[in-house]
N, C-alpha and C positions, 0 to 999 in steps of 0.2 A: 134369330127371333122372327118369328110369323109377323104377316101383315097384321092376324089380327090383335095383335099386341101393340100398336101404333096406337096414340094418342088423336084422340079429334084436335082440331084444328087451335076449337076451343078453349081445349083441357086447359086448366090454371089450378094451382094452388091455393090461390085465394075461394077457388069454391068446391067447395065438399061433394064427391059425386057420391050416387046411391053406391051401398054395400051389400052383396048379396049374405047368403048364411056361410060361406066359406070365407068371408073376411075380404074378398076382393071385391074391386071396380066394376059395378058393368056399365056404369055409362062413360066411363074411359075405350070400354073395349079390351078392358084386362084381360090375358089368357089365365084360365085357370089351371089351365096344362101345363103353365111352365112354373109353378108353384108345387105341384104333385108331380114333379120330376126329384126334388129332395126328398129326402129321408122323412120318414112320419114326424120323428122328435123336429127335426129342421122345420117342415110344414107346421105346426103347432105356433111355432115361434115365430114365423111369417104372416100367418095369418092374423095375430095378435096384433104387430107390429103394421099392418097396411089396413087393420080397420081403423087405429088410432091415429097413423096417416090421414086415411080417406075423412075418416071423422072428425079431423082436425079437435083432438080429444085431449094431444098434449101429454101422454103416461111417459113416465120412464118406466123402463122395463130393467131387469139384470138379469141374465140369458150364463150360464156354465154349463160350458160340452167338455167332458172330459179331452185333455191333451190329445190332437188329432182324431177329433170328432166330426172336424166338419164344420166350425164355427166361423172359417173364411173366407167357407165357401157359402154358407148362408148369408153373410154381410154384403159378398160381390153379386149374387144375384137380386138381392132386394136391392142395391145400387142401382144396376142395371135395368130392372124393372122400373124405378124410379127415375130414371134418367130417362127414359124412354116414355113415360106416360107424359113428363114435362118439360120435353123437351122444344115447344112449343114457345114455352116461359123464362125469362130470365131466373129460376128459381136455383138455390144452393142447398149441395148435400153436405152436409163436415164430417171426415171423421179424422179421429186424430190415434196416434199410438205413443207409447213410451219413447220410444225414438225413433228420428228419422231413417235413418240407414241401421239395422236392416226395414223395421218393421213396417213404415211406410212405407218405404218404397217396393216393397211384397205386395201392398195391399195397393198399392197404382196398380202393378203388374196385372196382377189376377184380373181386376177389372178391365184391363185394358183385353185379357186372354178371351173374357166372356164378353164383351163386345163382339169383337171379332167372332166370337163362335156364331154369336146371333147376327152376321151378317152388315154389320155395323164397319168395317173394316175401310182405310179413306173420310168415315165420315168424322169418326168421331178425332178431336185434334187435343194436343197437349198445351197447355199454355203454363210459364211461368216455373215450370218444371215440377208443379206442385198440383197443378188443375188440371181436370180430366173435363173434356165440354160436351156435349152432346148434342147439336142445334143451338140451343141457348141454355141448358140448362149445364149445370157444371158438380162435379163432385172434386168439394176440396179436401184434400191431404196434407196432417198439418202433423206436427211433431208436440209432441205432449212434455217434450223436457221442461225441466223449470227454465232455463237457459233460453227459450223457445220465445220469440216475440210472435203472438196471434192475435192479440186484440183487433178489433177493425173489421173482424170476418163475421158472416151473417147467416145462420142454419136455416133456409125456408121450411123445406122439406121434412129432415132428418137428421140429426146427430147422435153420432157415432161414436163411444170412447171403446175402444180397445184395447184389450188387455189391462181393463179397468183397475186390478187389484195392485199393478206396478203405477199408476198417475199418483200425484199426487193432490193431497183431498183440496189444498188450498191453490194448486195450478187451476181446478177445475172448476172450483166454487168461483175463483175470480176471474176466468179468463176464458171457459168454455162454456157453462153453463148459461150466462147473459147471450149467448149467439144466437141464442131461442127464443128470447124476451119477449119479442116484436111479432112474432110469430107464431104462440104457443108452440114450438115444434116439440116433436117427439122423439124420444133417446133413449138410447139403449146402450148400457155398459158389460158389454163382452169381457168374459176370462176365467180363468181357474181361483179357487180359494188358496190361499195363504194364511194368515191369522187372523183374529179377530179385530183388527187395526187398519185393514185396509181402506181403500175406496169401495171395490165393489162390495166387502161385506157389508159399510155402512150403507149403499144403497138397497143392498139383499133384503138390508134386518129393517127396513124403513118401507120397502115391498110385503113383506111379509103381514105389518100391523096393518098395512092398507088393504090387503086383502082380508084380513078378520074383519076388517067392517064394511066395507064394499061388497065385498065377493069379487073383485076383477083381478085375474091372475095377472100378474106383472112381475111374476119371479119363476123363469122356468130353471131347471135343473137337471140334467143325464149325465149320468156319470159311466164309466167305461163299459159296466156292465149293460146298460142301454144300448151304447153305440155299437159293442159286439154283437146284438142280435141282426143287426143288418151287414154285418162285415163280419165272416171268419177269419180274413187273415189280421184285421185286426185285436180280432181275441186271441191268436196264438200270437202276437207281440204281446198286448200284455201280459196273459199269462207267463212269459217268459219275464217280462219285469219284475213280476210280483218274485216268482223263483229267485232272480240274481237279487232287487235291493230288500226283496222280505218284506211284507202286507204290510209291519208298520213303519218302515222305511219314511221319512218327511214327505219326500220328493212322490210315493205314490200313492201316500195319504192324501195330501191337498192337488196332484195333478190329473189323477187317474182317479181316485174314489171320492174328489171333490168336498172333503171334508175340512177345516178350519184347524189349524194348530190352536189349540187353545191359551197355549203357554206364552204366546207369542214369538211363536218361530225357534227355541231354544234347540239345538244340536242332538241333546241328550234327553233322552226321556229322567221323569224324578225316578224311575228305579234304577239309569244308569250313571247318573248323578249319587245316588247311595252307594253302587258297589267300588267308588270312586273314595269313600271314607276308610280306612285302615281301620285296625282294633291296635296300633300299636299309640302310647301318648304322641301328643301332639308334640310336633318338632318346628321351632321356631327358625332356626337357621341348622345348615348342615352340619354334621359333624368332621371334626379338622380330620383332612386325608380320606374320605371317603367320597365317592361320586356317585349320585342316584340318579336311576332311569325309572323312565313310566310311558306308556307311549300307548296306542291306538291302532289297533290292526285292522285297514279299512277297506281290505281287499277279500276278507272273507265275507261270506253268507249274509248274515247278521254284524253289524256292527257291535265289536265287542271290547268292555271297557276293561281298562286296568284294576285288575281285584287288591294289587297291593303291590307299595313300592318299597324295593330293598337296598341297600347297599350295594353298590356293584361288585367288593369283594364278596360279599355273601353268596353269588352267582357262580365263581368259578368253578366249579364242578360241573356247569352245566350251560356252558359260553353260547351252545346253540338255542337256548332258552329265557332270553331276557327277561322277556316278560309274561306274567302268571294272568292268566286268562280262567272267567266267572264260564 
């Protein structure tokens, strides 16, 4: 990181410095070069994020970049940036993940990786095995299990939930959310969609109403197809996903085209749930001396369900053929 990226002497959290029209600091001495070094969609979502900082304005935000988009690497440089402009101040960053190991401790690393790149290397130290400190400013790493004691910790700056859609609503309502209280700080809930049941959807769908009367974006959104205009080899992974699990596959509905299960997460879609009913009557228990098979063949293409189950003597003729596929 450039000298001029250094914090005045000053700088404090407790006062708001001017914002130019790119959303940064100038009387911090913010670079605005190391903000326009991320991806456009990334810059969008930074610069949101550090006028409500600087503006001490309080938004939460809920940020979805498609699976390997780049969404941790945008969280460790707004760290970094934040650490650096306050590191003047005893002031606190939180962020917390689903679990500690792996996920926190990823999100130590990385930070600890762009430190050092910005030249920071010796100074910054670790403490407690959870704090990263920078001068006096510190960014805490905290585990989001329900299991997880964190009461007690204080977000000046920034907090952070991560991988929003796996917390849970009442870990957060009661034990992360108050870390801001005292602060107004400003949070942002990182992740991909899953159903309509999560955390970060309920934060999205509560973003959303806020924006129809406000007008202040606080729900951004790029899904795979965004993040492959800036990365081709990105697009030829996913388009190879799409090939092996098939476009409506769960897994690259909600990871990769960032769309909401509506059903709430259910395995099968209701047309594969239909081709699962027989035309034969219903059979209450089996009949004496016969053995029935039905099974799920989950290695082809498209996941494809059992159109009908028979008697396994009724099979023999064709032993290499168990099961009757739609």
């Amino acid at each position: 990181m450039s000298s001029e990226m250094s914090p005045s002497p000053s700088a404090s959290a407790s006062e708001p410095h001017s914002i130019n029209s790119t959303g940064c600091s100038e009387g911090a001495g913010f670079s605005e070069a190391k903000i326009n070094r991320l991806r456009p969609y990334q810059r969008e979502v930074a610069q949101a994020i550090l006028n409500s900082v600087f503006g001490r304005k309080g938004l939460t935000f809920s940020v979805e970049i498609a699976r390997q988009g780049g969404k941790n690497e945008l969280s460790s440089q707004l760290e970094l940036l934040l650490l650096t402009l306050y590191m003047a101040q005893p002031q606190n960053l939180v962020k917390c993940s689903p679990t500690f190991k792996p996920q926190t401790v990823i999100s130590m690393m990385r930070l600890k990786d762009r430190l050092n790149d910005a030249g920071f290397g010796g100074i910054w130290v670790t403490e407690l095995g959870y704090i990263v400190r920078l001068g006096n400013a510190r960014a805490i790493f905290l585990s989001a299990d329900e299991s997880a004691n964190v009461v007690g910790n204080t977000a000046h700056i920034l907090l952070e939930i991560d991988e929003s859609q796996d917390v849970s609503k009442e870990k957060y309502t009661k034990e992360f959310k108050p870390m801001g209280a005292t602060t107004n700080v400003t949070t942002i809930h990182y992740g991909t969609t899953w159903d309509d049941y999560t955390l970060l959807e309920e934060v999205k769908q509560a973003n959303l109403e806020l924006e129809g009367k406000d007008g202040i974006k606080r729900h951004f959104r790029y899904d795979w197809q965004e993040v492959a205009k800036y990365n081709p080899d990105y697009l030829a992974y996913v388009e190879a996903e799409r090939e092996r699990l098939g476009e409506n596959h769960p897994l690259f509905v909600t990871q990769y085209c960032l769309l909401p299960i509506h059903s709430g997460g259910g395995y099968l879609s209701p047309q594969q749930r239909a081709q699962l009913s027989g035309e034969h009557s219903r059979r209450h228990q089996p009949e004496e001396g016969k053995v029935y098979i039905a099974g799920i063949d989950l290695a082809r293409q498209r996941d494809e369900v059992v159109r009908e189950i028979q008697p396994a003597s009724s099979r023999a003729d064709n032993r290499h053929d168990d099961v009757a596929y739609q």
